[in-house]
N, C-alpha and C positions, 0 to 999 in steps of 0.2 A: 545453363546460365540464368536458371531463373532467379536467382539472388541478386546478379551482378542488374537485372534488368530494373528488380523492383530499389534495391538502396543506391546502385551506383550513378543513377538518372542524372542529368539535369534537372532538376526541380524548382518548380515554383511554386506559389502559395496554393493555388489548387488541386498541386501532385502531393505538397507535404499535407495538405487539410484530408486528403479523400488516402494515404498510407497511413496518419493516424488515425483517421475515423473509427474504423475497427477496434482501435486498443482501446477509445473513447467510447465505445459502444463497450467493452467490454468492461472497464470498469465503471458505466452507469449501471448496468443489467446486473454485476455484483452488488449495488448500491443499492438497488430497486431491491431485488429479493433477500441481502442482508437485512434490508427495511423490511417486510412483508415478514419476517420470521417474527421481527421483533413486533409488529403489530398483528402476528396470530400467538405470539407470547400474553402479551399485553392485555389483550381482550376477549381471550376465551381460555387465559390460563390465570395472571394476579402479577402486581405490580409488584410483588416479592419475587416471581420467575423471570421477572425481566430484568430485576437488579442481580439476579443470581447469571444470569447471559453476559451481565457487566463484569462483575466479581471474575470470571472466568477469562475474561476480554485479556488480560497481561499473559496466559500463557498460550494464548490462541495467538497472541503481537510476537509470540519469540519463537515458533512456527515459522510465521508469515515472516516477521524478519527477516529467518536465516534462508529461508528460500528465497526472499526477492533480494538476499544480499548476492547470494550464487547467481541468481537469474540475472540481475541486471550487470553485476561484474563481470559475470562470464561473459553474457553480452556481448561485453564491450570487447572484450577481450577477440573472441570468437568474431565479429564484424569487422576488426581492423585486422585480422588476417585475413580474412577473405581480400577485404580492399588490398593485400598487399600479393592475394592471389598463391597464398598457403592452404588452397582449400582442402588435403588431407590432416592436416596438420590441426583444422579447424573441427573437422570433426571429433578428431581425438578426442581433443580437450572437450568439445562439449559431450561425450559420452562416458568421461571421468568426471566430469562435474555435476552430470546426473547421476552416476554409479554415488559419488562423496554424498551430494545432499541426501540421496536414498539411507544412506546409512543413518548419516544422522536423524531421520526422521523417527527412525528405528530406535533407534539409542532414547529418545526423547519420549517415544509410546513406552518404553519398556520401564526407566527411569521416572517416570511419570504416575506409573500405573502402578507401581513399585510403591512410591512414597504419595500416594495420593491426599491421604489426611493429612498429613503435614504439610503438605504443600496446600491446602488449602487454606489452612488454618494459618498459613504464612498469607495468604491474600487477603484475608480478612473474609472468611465465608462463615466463620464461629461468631458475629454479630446475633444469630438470629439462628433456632434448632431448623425451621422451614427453610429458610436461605440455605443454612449448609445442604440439609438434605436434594433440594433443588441443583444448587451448584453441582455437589459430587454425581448428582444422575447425568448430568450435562456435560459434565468436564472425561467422566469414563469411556462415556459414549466416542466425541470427539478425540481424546488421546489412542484410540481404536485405529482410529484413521491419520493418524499425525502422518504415517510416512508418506498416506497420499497423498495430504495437505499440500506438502512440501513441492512434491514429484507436479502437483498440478499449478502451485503456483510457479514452478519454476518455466512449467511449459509457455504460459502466459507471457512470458517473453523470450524464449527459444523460437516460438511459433512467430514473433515478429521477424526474428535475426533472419532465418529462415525466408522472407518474403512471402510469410502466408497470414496475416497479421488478420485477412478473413477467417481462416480456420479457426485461430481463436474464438472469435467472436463468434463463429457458430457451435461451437465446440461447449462454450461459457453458456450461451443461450440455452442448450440441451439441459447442460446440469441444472443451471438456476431454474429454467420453468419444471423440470420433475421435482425441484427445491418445493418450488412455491406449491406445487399439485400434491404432494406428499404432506404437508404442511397441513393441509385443508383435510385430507384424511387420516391423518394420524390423530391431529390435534380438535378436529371439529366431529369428525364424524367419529373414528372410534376413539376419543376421548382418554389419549397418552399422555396429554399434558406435556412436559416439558422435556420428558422422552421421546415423544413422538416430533416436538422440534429438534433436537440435536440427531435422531436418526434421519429425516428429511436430509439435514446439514449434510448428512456424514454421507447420504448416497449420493447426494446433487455433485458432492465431490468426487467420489469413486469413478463415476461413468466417465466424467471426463477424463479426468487420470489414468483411466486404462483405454480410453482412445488418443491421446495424446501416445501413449506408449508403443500402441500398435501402430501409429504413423510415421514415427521415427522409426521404428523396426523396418516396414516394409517398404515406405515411401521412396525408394533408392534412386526416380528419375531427377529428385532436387538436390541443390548441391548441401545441404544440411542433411544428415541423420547418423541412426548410430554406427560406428565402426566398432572397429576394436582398439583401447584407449592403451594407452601407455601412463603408466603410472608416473607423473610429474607433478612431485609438491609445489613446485615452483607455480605452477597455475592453478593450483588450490590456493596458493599463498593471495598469489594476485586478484584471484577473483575475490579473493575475503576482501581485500586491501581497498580495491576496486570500487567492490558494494557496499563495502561500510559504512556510507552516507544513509544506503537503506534501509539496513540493518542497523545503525542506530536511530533511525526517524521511526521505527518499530519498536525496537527495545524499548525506547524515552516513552513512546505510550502505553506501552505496560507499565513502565512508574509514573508517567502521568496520571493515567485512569485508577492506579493506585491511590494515588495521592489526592486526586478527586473527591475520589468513593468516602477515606477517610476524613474530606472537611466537611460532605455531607452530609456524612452521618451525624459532627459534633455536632454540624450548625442545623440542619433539619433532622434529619433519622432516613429513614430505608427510602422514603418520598422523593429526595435531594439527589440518590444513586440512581434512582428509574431516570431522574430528568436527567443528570447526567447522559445516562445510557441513551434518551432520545438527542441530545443534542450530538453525540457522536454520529451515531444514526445519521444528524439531519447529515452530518460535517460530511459524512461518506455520501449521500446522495446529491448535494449540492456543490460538491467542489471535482469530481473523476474526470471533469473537461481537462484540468488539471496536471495530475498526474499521467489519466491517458495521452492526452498532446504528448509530452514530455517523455515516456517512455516509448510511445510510438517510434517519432521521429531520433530517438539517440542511437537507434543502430545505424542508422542514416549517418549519422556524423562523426561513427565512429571510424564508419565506412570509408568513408571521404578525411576524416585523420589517417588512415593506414594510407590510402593512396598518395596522400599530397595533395589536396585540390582544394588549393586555399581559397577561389574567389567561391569556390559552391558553399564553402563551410561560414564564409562571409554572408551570402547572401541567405541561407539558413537562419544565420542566427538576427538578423535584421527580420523577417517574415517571423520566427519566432517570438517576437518580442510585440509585434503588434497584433500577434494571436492573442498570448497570451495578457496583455495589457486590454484589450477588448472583455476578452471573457470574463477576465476579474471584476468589469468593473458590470456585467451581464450578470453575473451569479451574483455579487451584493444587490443588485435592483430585484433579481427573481426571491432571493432570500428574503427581504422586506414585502415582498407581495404577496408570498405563497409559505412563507415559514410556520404561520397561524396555520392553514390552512392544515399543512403537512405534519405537526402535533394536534391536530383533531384526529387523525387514523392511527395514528400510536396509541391516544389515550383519549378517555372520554375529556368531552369536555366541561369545564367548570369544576372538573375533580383538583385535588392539593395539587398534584403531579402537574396535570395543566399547567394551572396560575406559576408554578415555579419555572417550566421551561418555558415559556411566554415571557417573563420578564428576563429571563436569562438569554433568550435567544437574541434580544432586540440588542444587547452587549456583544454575545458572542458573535454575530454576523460582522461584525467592522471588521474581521479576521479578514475574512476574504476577499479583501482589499487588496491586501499585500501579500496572501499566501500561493496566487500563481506564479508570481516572479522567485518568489524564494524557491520551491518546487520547481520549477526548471532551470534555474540556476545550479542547484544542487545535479540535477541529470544531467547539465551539461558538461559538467568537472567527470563527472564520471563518465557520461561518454567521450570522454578526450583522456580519458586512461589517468588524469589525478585526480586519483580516491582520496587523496590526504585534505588537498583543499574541501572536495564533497562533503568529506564526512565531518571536519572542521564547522564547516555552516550548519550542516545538521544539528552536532550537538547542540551550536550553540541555542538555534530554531526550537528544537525540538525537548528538550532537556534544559541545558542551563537556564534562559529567560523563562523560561514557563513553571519551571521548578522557585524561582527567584520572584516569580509574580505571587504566583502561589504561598510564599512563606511570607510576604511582607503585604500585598496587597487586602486580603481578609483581614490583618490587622486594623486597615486602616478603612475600608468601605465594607467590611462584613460580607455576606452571601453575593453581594455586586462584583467585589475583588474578586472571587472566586473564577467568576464567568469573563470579567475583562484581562483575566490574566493570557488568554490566545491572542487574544488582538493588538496587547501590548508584544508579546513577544513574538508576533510576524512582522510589526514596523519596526523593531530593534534589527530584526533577520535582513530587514530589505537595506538596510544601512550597512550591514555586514556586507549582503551581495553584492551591492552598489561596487563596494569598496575591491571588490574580487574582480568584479567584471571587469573596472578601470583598469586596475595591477594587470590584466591579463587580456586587454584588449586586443594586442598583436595577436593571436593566436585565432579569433574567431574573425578577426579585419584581416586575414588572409597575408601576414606575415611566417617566417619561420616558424612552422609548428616544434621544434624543437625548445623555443624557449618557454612553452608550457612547460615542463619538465622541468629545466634549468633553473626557472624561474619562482617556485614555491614558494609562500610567503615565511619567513623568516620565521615567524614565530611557533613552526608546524615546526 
Protein backbone atom coordinates (compact mmCIF):
# COMPACT_ATOMS: atom_id res chain seq x y z
CA UNK A 1 0.00 0.00 0.00
CA UNK A 2 2.62 2.24 -0.49
CA UNK A 3 0.71 4.33 -3.05
CA UNK A 4 -2.43 4.51 -1.07
CA UNK A 5 0.09 5.84 1.95
CA UNK A 6 1.94 8.42 -0.11
CA UNK A 7 -1.29 10.21 -2.43
CA UNK A 8 -4.35 8.99 -0.44
CA UNK A 9 -3.06 10.95 2.84
CA UNK A 10 -4.71 13.71 4.56
CA UNK A 11 -2.54 16.33 3.46
CA UNK A 12 -1.53 19.67 4.48
CA UNK A 13 0.73 22.31 3.14
CA UNK A 14 3.78 20.67 4.40
CA UNK A 15 2.89 17.01 3.28
CA UNK A 16 1.93 18.52 -0.25
CA UNK A 17 5.23 21.00 -0.21
CA UNK A 18 7.80 18.03 0.86
CA UNK A 19 5.59 15.21 -2.12
CA UNK A 20 6.27 17.78 -4.57
CA UNK A 21 9.65 18.88 -3.69
CA UNK A 22 11.19 16.02 -5.58
CA UNK A 23 9.42 16.83 -8.92
CA UNK A 24 10.63 20.43 -8.02
CA UNK A 25 13.91 19.36 -7.62
CA UNK A 26 13.63 17.43 -10.64
CA UNK A 27 12.77 19.95 -12.88
CA UNK A 28 15.30 22.67 -11.39
CA UNK A 29 18.39 20.02 -11.73
CA UNK A 30 16.96 19.51 -15.62
CA UNK A 31 17.01 23.51 -15.73
CA UNK A 32 20.49 23.67 -14.26
CA UNK A 33 22.17 21.34 -16.58
CA UNK A 34 19.91 22.13 -19.72
CA UNK A 35 21.62 25.64 -18.68
CA UNK A 36 25.25 24.36 -18.19
CA UNK A 37 25.01 22.55 -21.86
CA UNK A 38 24.06 25.75 -23.26
CA UNK A 39 26.88 27.60 -21.43
CA UNK A 40 29.61 24.75 -22.36
CA UNK A 41 27.99 25.59 -26.08
CA UNK A 42 28.35 29.07 -25.74
CA UNK A 43 31.74 29.41 -24.57
CA UNK A 44 33.97 27.10 -25.65
CA UNK A 45 32.05 26.21 -28.90
CA UNK A 46 30.39 29.88 -30.94
CA UNK A 47 27.26 31.69 -30.55
CA UNK A 48 26.45 29.92 -34.02
CA UNK A 49 26.35 26.26 -31.93
CA UNK A 50 24.09 27.69 -29.66
CA UNK A 51 21.57 29.00 -32.09
CA UNK A 52 21.92 25.79 -33.90
CA UNK A 53 20.69 23.91 -30.14
CA UNK A 54 17.76 26.59 -30.81
CA UNK A 55 16.99 25.74 -34.40
CA UNK A 56 16.85 22.08 -33.18
CA UNK A 57 14.65 23.10 -29.87
CA UNK A 58 10.89 22.40 -32.23
CA UNK A 59 11.77 18.83 -32.73
CA UNK A 60 13.36 18.17 -29.39
CA UNK A 61 9.44 20.06 -27.99
CA UNK A 62 7.41 17.21 -30.24
CA UNK A 63 9.57 14.37 -28.32
CA UNK A 64 9.03 16.05 -25.07
CA UNK A 65 5.50 16.76 -25.96
CA UNK A 66 4.16 13.45 -26.81
CA UNK A 67 5.76 11.83 -23.83
CA UNK A 68 4.69 14.40 -21.22
CA UNK A 69 1.16 14.15 -23.02
CA UNK A 70 1.21 10.22 -22.26
CA UNK A 71 3.04 10.76 -18.88
CA UNK A 72 0.83 13.19 -17.42
CA UNK A 73 -2.66 11.73 -19.11
CA UNK A 74 -1.85 8.50 -18.12
CA UNK A 75 -1.27 9.87 -14.81
CA UNK A 76 -4.26 10.83 -14.28
CA UNK A 77 -5.82 8.30 -15.51
CA UNK A 78 -3.69 5.44 -13.73
CA UNK A 79 -4.06 7.68 -10.12
CA UNK A 80 -7.82 7.75 -10.08
CA UNK A 81 -7.97 4.07 -10.53
CA UNK A 82 -5.91 3.41 -7.90
CA UNK A 83 -8.18 5.82 -5.67
CA UNK A 84 -11.07 3.90 -6.96
CA UNK A 85 -8.86 0.63 -5.84
CA UNK A 86 -8.46 -0.87 -9.64
CA UNK A 87 -5.00 -1.58 -8.80
CA UNK A 88 -4.53 -4.41 -11.60
CA UNK A 89 -6.34 -2.62 -13.91
CA UNK A 90 -3.83 0.34 -13.17
CA UNK A 91 -1.02 -1.43 -14.05
CA UNK A 92 -2.24 -2.48 -17.25
CA UNK A 93 -2.71 0.55 -18.69
CA UNK A 94 0.38 2.00 -17.43
CA UNK A 95 2.51 -0.87 -19.18
CA UNK A 96 0.42 -0.17 -22.52
CA UNK A 97 1.02 3.32 -22.31
CA UNK A 98 4.82 2.73 -21.97
CA UNK A 99 4.87 -0.19 -24.62
CA UNK A 100 2.48 2.96 -27.08
CA UNK A 101 4.94 5.87 -26.20
CA UNK A 102 7.89 3.36 -26.92
CA UNK A 103 6.72 2.95 -30.19
CA UNK A 104 6.36 6.04 -31.22
CA UNK A 105 9.57 7.17 -30.00
CA UNK A 106 10.75 4.82 -32.48
CA UNK A 107 8.67 5.79 -35.37
CA UNK A 108 10.08 9.45 -34.86
CA UNK A 109 14.14 8.42 -34.64
CA UNK A 110 13.41 6.28 -37.84
CA UNK A 111 11.17 8.98 -39.57
CA UNK A 112 13.50 11.64 -38.58
CA UNK A 113 16.59 10.20 -39.50
CA UNK A 114 14.98 9.12 -42.69
CA UNK A 115 14.14 12.83 -43.87
CA UNK A 116 16.75 14.60 -41.87
CA UNK A 117 17.68 17.54 -44.49
CA UNK A 118 14.50 18.34 -45.21
CA UNK A 119 13.33 18.43 -42.08
CA UNK A 120 15.90 20.88 -41.28
CA UNK A 121 15.77 22.88 -43.83
CA UNK A 122 11.93 23.07 -42.80
CA UNK A 123 13.22 24.76 -39.42
CA UNK A 124 15.24 27.04 -40.76
CA UNK A 125 18.81 25.42 -40.23
CA UNK A 126 19.70 26.57 -44.25
CA UNK A 127 20.07 30.41 -42.91
CA UNK A 128 23.78 29.85 -42.56
CA UNK A 129 26.33 26.68 -44.20
CA UNK A 130 27.83 26.59 -40.26
CA UNK A 131 24.30 26.57 -38.57
CA UNK A 132 23.21 23.80 -40.79
CA UNK A 133 26.30 21.82 -40.43
CA UNK A 134 26.13 22.34 -36.45
CA UNK A 135 22.37 21.72 -36.27
CA UNK A 136 22.43 18.36 -38.48
CA UNK A 137 25.53 17.09 -36.02
CA UNK A 138 23.15 17.83 -33.18
CA UNK A 139 19.81 16.91 -34.25
CA UNK A 140 21.47 13.01 -35.63
CA UNK A 141 22.97 12.57 -32.46
CA UNK A 142 19.70 13.23 -30.38
CA UNK A 143 17.08 11.56 -33.01
CA UNK A 144 19.42 8.42 -31.94
CA UNK A 145 17.97 8.42 -28.63
CA UNK A 146 14.30 9.89 -29.39
CA UNK A 147 12.83 6.58 -28.09
CA UNK A 148 14.53 7.07 -24.80
CA UNK A 149 13.82 10.50 -24.63
CA UNK A 150 10.37 9.60 -24.61
CA UNK A 151 10.57 6.34 -22.24
CA UNK A 152 12.57 8.78 -19.72
CA UNK A 153 10.32 11.53 -19.72
CA UNK A 154 7.39 9.60 -19.38
CA UNK A 155 9.07 8.08 -16.27
CA UNK A 156 9.40 11.41 -14.71
CA UNK A 157 5.92 11.08 -13.85
CA UNK A 158 4.96 7.37 -13.64
CA UNK A 159 7.74 7.57 -10.82
CA UNK A 160 5.33 10.29 -8.99
CA UNK A 161 2.05 8.16 -9.60
CA UNK A 162 3.84 5.45 -8.13
CA UNK A 163 4.70 7.38 -4.58
CA UNK A 164 8.27 7.49 -5.42
CA UNK A 165 8.57 10.99 -6.68
CA UNK A 166 12.30 10.73 -4.66
CA UNK A 167 13.48 8.10 -7.27
CA UNK A 168 12.95 10.59 -9.62
CA UNK A 169 14.79 12.99 -8.36
CA UNK A 170 17.62 10.74 -7.77
CA UNK A 171 17.36 9.07 -10.78
CA UNK A 172 17.31 12.82 -12.82
CA UNK A 173 20.39 13.86 -10.59
CA UNK A 174 22.45 10.76 -11.95
CA UNK A 175 21.83 11.47 -15.53
CA UNK A 176 22.14 15.47 -15.41
CA UNK A 177 25.41 15.49 -13.23
CA UNK A 178 27.13 12.64 -15.99
CA UNK A 179 25.35 15.37 -18.39
CA UNK A 180 27.16 18.22 -17.02
CA UNK A 181 30.81 15.80 -16.45
CA UNK A 182 30.54 14.48 -19.95
CA UNK A 183 30.01 18.06 -21.17
CA UNK A 184 33.41 19.27 -19.66
CA UNK A 185 35.19 16.33 -21.37
CA UNK A 186 33.80 15.96 -24.56
CA UNK A 187 33.55 19.62 -25.07
CA UNK A 188 36.69 21.22 -23.08
CA UNK A 189 38.96 18.61 -22.91
CA UNK A 190 38.76 16.57 -25.96
CA UNK A 191 37.57 19.21 -27.93
CA UNK A 192 34.06 17.74 -29.96
CA UNK A 193 32.53 20.68 -30.03
CA UNK A 194 28.99 20.51 -30.51
CA UNK A 195 29.13 16.71 -30.90
CA UNK A 196 30.51 16.28 -27.85
CA UNK A 197 27.36 18.30 -26.36
CA UNK A 198 24.55 16.36 -27.97
CA UNK A 199 26.45 13.02 -27.07
CA UNK A 200 26.79 14.22 -23.03
CA UNK A 201 22.75 15.02 -23.84
CA UNK A 202 22.10 11.74 -25.30
CA UNK A 203 23.92 9.50 -22.44
CA UNK A 204 22.72 11.84 -19.40
CA UNK A 205 19.39 10.41 -20.89
CA UNK A 206 20.08 6.66 -21.63
CA UNK A 207 21.14 5.75 -17.94
CA UNK A 208 18.19 7.01 -16.51
CA UNK A 209 15.90 5.56 -19.06
CA UNK A 210 17.24 2.17 -18.58
CA UNK A 211 17.07 2.52 -14.84
CA UNK A 212 13.63 3.72 -14.83
CA UNK A 213 13.08 0.45 -16.90
CA UNK A 214 14.62 -1.91 -14.66
CA UNK A 215 12.56 -0.55 -11.65
CA UNK A 216 9.23 -1.08 -13.02
CA UNK A 217 10.46 -4.52 -14.24
CA UNK A 218 11.67 -5.73 -11.00
CA UNK A 219 10.23 -3.47 -8.39
CA UNK A 220 7.15 -5.80 -7.74
CA UNK A 221 6.84 -5.05 -3.61
CA UNK A 222 4.92 -1.46 -4.94
CA UNK A 223 1.61 -1.32 -6.14
CA UNK A 224 2.84 0.37 -9.70
CA UNK A 225 4.93 -1.62 -12.17
CA UNK A 226 4.97 -3.56 -15.22
CA UNK A 227 2.31 -6.41 -15.90
CA UNK A 228 1.09 -7.58 -18.71
CA UNK A 229 -1.14 -4.98 -20.77
CA UNK A 230 -4.15 -5.53 -22.57
CA UNK A 231 -4.33 -3.83 -25.61
CA UNK A 232 -7.18 -0.92 -25.01
CA UNK A 233 -7.33 1.98 -27.50
CA UNK A 234 -9.72 3.40 -25.44
CA UNK A 235 -6.88 4.35 -22.80
CA UNK A 236 -4.47 5.43 -25.47
CA UNK A 237 -7.45 7.57 -26.54
CA UNK A 238 -7.86 9.11 -23.16
CA UNK A 239 -4.51 9.48 -22.09
CA UNK A 240 -4.01 11.60 -25.69
CA UNK A 241 -7.20 13.38 -24.68
CA UNK A 242 -6.13 13.74 -21.14
CA UNK A 243 -2.46 15.23 -21.96
CA UNK A 244 -3.17 17.35 -24.64
CA UNK A 245 -2.91 20.48 -22.62
CA UNK A 246 0.81 19.18 -22.45
CA UNK A 247 1.32 18.30 -25.52
CA UNK A 248 0.06 21.28 -26.94
CA UNK A 249 2.13 23.66 -24.27
CA UNK A 250 5.00 21.56 -26.20
CA UNK A 251 4.04 21.59 -29.61
CA UNK A 252 3.04 25.67 -29.52
CA UNK A 253 6.83 25.93 -28.70
CA UNK A 254 8.17 24.31 -31.38
CA UNK A 255 6.21 27.03 -33.47
CA UNK A 256 6.84 29.47 -31.00
CA UNK A 257 10.80 29.24 -31.00
CA UNK A 258 10.07 28.89 -34.68
CA UNK A 259 8.60 31.91 -35.13
CA UNK A 260 11.15 33.63 -32.70
CA UNK A 261 14.15 32.34 -34.53
CA UNK A 262 12.56 33.78 -37.67
CA UNK A 263 11.85 37.53 -36.47
CA UNK A 264 15.37 37.44 -35.15
CA UNK A 265 16.95 36.76 -37.86
CA UNK A 266 14.84 39.65 -40.13
CA UNK A 267 15.33 42.01 -37.17
CA UNK A 268 18.98 41.23 -35.79
CA UNK A 269 20.55 38.06 -37.66
CA UNK A 270 22.05 34.81 -35.91
CA UNK A 271 22.76 37.24 -32.56
CA UNK A 272 18.85 37.64 -31.86
CA UNK A 273 18.39 33.47 -32.00
CA UNK A 274 21.46 32.88 -29.33
CA UNK A 275 19.41 35.59 -27.14
CA UNK A 276 16.46 33.88 -27.87
CA UNK A 277 18.03 30.53 -27.00
CA UNK A 278 19.36 32.26 -23.48
CA UNK A 279 16.18 33.57 -22.60
CA UNK A 280 14.49 30.11 -22.96
CA UNK A 281 17.29 28.81 -20.99
CA UNK A 282 16.65 31.58 -18.34
CA UNK A 283 12.57 30.60 -18.83
CA UNK A 284 13.48 26.79 -17.98
CA UNK A 285 15.64 27.67 -14.96
CA UNK A 286 13.58 30.33 -13.29
CA UNK A 287 10.18 29.17 -13.46
CA UNK A 288 10.28 24.39 -12.73
CA UNK A 289 8.88 25.67 -9.11
CA UNK A 290 6.20 25.88 -11.35
CA UNK A 291 5.43 23.04 -13.26
CA UNK A 292 7.10 20.79 -10.59
CA UNK A 293 4.50 21.89 -7.76
CA UNK A 294 2.04 21.26 -10.38
CA UNK A 295 2.88 17.94 -11.71
CA UNK A 296 4.02 16.71 -8.31
CA UNK A 297 0.84 17.21 -6.48
CA UNK A 298 -1.77 16.21 -9.70
CA UNK A 299 -1.61 12.58 -8.96
CA UNK A 300 -2.57 13.50 -5.56
CA UNK A 301 -5.76 14.92 -6.93
CA UNK A 302 -6.50 12.66 -9.12
CA UNK A 303 -6.33 10.38 -6.56
CA UNK A 304 -8.69 11.87 -4.22
CA UNK A 305 -11.07 12.61 -7.60
CA UNK A 306 -11.28 8.72 -8.10
CA UNK A 307 -12.08 8.26 -4.37
CA UNK A 308 -14.68 10.98 -3.73
CA UNK A 309 -13.08 13.02 -1.13
CA UNK A 310 -14.20 16.24 -1.81
CA UNK A 311 -13.25 18.29 1.37
CA UNK A 312 -9.26 16.99 0.68
CA UNK A 313 -9.59 18.03 -3.07
CA UNK A 314 -10.97 21.51 -1.55
CA UNK A 315 -8.54 22.01 0.76
CA UNK A 316 -5.66 21.10 -1.89
CA UNK A 317 -6.58 23.44 -4.13
CA UNK A 318 -6.88 26.42 -1.54
CA UNK A 319 -2.91 25.43 -0.19
CA UNK A 320 -2.20 25.21 -3.90
CA UNK A 321 -3.02 28.55 -4.91
CA UNK A 322 -1.16 30.27 -2.16
CA UNK A 323 1.94 28.01 -3.15
CA UNK A 324 1.76 29.07 -6.16
CA UNK A 325 0.72 32.79 -5.95
CA UNK A 326 3.88 33.04 -3.50
CA UNK A 327 6.38 31.79 -5.80
CA UNK A 328 5.22 33.75 -8.67
CA UNK A 329 5.66 36.60 -7.21
CA UNK A 330 9.49 34.93 -5.55
CA UNK A 331 10.81 34.07 -9.24
CA UNK A 332 9.78 37.75 -10.73
CA UNK A 333 11.91 39.40 -7.69
CA UNK A 334 14.81 36.50 -8.03
CA UNK A 335 14.43 37.11 -12.06
CA UNK A 336 15.15 41.12 -11.56
CA UNK A 337 18.02 40.35 -9.12
CA UNK A 338 19.92 37.64 -10.64
CA UNK A 339 18.72 37.62 -14.47
CA UNK A 340 22.01 39.88 -15.42
CA UNK A 341 23.86 37.78 -13.41
CA UNK A 342 22.67 34.43 -15.14
CA UNK A 343 23.39 35.84 -18.86
CA UNK A 344 26.92 36.63 -17.77
CA UNK A 345 27.49 32.49 -17.77
CA UNK A 346 25.77 31.93 -21.08
CA UNK A 347 27.58 34.58 -22.86
CA UNK A 348 30.41 36.92 -22.32
CA UNK A 349 29.71 39.97 -21.25
CA UNK A 350 29.40 43.34 -23.15
CA UNK A 351 29.31 41.05 -26.35
CA UNK A 352 26.06 41.87 -29.18
CA UNK A 353 24.40 38.83 -27.69
CA UNK A 354 24.70 40.23 -24.14
CA UNK A 355 23.12 43.77 -24.64
CA UNK A 356 20.25 41.96 -26.61
CA UNK A 357 19.12 39.50 -23.90
CA UNK A 358 19.71 42.11 -21.16
CA UNK A 359 17.23 44.39 -22.60
CA UNK A 360 15.05 41.67 -23.69
CA UNK A 361 15.08 39.90 -20.41
CA UNK A 362 13.89 43.01 -18.22
CA UNK A 363 10.43 42.75 -20.84
CA UNK A 364 10.31 39.01 -20.80
CA UNK A 365 10.38 38.65 -16.89
CA UNK A 366 6.85 40.27 -16.21
CA UNK A 367 5.84 36.70 -17.76
CA UNK A 368 6.17 35.30 -14.56
CA UNK A 369 3.84 37.01 -12.84
CA UNK A 370 1.12 35.34 -14.14
CA UNK A 371 2.60 32.15 -15.62
CA UNK A 372 2.36 29.94 -12.18
CA UNK A 373 -1.29 30.17 -12.04
CA UNK A 374 -1.94 29.48 -15.68
CA UNK A 375 0.46 26.30 -15.24
CA UNK A 376 -1.42 24.82 -12.52
CA UNK A 377 -4.47 25.73 -13.70
CA UNK A 378 -4.04 23.89 -16.83
CA UNK A 379 -2.59 20.43 -14.43
CA UNK A 380 -5.50 20.80 -12.50
CA UNK A 381 -8.26 20.17 -15.48
CA UNK A 382 -6.21 17.50 -16.33
CA UNK A 383 -5.60 15.93 -13.12
CA UNK A 384 -9.59 15.88 -12.68
CA UNK A 385 -9.61 13.88 -16.07
CA UNK A 386 -10.90 17.29 -18.42
CA UNK A 387 -8.35 17.23 -21.03
CA UNK A 388 -10.69 19.28 -23.08
CA UNK A 389 -10.86 22.32 -20.80
CA UNK A 390 -6.62 21.69 -20.17
CA UNK A 391 -5.96 21.75 -23.34
CA UNK A 392 -8.39 24.71 -24.33
CA UNK A 393 -6.23 27.16 -22.02
CA UNK A 394 -3.14 25.74 -23.25
CA UNK A 395 -3.73 26.64 -26.67
CA UNK A 396 -4.92 29.56 -26.10
CA UNK A 397 -1.54 30.38 -23.45
CA UNK A 398 0.65 28.82 -25.39
CA UNK A 399 -0.15 29.16 -29.14
CA UNK A 400 -2.87 31.50 -30.00
CA UNK A 401 -1.89 34.87 -27.76
CA UNK A 402 1.79 34.32 -28.23
CA UNK A 403 1.33 33.62 -31.86
CA UNK A 404 -1.02 37.01 -31.97
CA UNK A 405 1.51 39.00 -30.07
CA UNK A 406 4.10 38.02 -32.26
CA UNK A 407 2.34 38.97 -35.59
CA UNK A 408 1.01 42.44 -34.55
CA UNK A 409 3.32 43.44 -31.70
CA UNK A 410 6.83 43.91 -33.70
CA UNK A 411 4.77 45.93 -35.93
CA UNK A 412 4.21 48.23 -33.60
CA UNK A 413 7.30 48.35 -30.94
CA UNK A 414 9.89 46.48 -33.16
CA UNK A 415 12.57 43.99 -31.34
CA UNK A 416 10.59 45.12 -27.91
CA UNK A 417 7.20 43.54 -29.18
CA UNK A 418 9.10 40.58 -29.99
CA UNK A 419 10.13 39.94 -26.16
CA UNK A 420 6.64 41.43 -24.59
CA UNK A 421 4.77 39.16 -26.55
CA UNK A 422 5.12 36.14 -23.32
CA UNK A 423 4.01 38.52 -20.83
CA UNK A 424 1.09 39.77 -22.82
CA UNK A 425 0.01 36.48 -23.35
CA UNK A 426 0.26 34.91 -19.77
CA UNK A 427 -2.17 38.01 -18.42
CA UNK A 428 -4.63 37.29 -21.32
CA UNK A 429 -4.06 33.23 -20.02
CA UNK A 430 -4.71 34.28 -16.41
CA UNK A 431 -8.12 35.86 -17.47
CA UNK A 432 -9.04 32.74 -19.30
CA UNK A 433 -8.22 30.72 -16.05
CA UNK A 434 -9.88 33.02 -13.89
CA UNK A 435 -12.84 32.45 -15.94
CA UNK A 436 -12.50 28.31 -15.83
CA UNK A 437 -11.73 28.23 -12.12
CA UNK A 438 -15.25 30.22 -11.41
CA UNK A 439 -17.34 27.88 -14.11
CA UNK A 440 -15.87 25.08 -12.21
CA UNK A 441 -15.67 26.03 -8.67
CA UNK A 442 -18.00 23.26 -7.28
CA UNK A 443 -15.62 20.56 -8.23
CA UNK A 444 -12.41 21.67 -6.26
CA UNK A 445 -14.90 23.44 -3.21
CA UNK A 446 -15.80 19.82 -2.62
CA UNK A 447 -19.24 19.59 -4.36
CA UNK A 448 -20.32 16.76 -6.94
CA UNK A 449 -17.23 15.78 -8.68
CA UNK A 450 -19.56 14.75 -11.44
CA UNK A 451 -20.48 18.02 -12.72
CA UNK A 452 -16.90 18.61 -13.90
CA UNK A 453 -17.64 16.42 -16.55
CA UNK A 454 -21.12 17.45 -17.18
CA UNK A 455 -20.31 20.73 -16.99
CA UNK A 456 -17.67 21.69 -19.90
CA UNK A 457 -17.64 25.04 -21.15
CA UNK A 458 -19.79 25.28 -24.15
CA UNK A 459 -17.68 26.42 -26.44
CA UNK A 460 -15.27 23.04 -26.35
Amino acid sequence: MTISKGIGREHTIKSLLAYAAPTIGVMIFVSVYTMIDGIFVARYVNATALSAVNIFMPIYALIFAIALMLGTGGSAIIAKKMGEKKFQEARSNFTLIVLFGTVIGLLIMSLGLLFIQPLLALIGATADEQLFNYTFTYAKILLMVSPLITIQMMFENFFVTAGKPNLSLVITLIGGSLNIALDYVFIVVMNMGIEGAALATAIGITIPAFIGIGYFLFARHNMLYFSKPKVDWKIILNSCINGSSEMITNLSLSFITFAFNLLMLDYIGVEGVAAVTIMLYLMMFLTPVFMGYSVGIAPIISYNYGSQNKTQLKRIFKISTLVIGISSIAVFALSLLFGPYLIQFMVEKGSDVYHIAIDGFRIFSIGFLFMGINIFTSMLFTALSNGKVSAFISLLRTFVFVLTGLWVLPLLLGVNGIWLAIPLAEFLSLIVCTIFLLKHRNVYNGSNNDSLLKGEMKVL
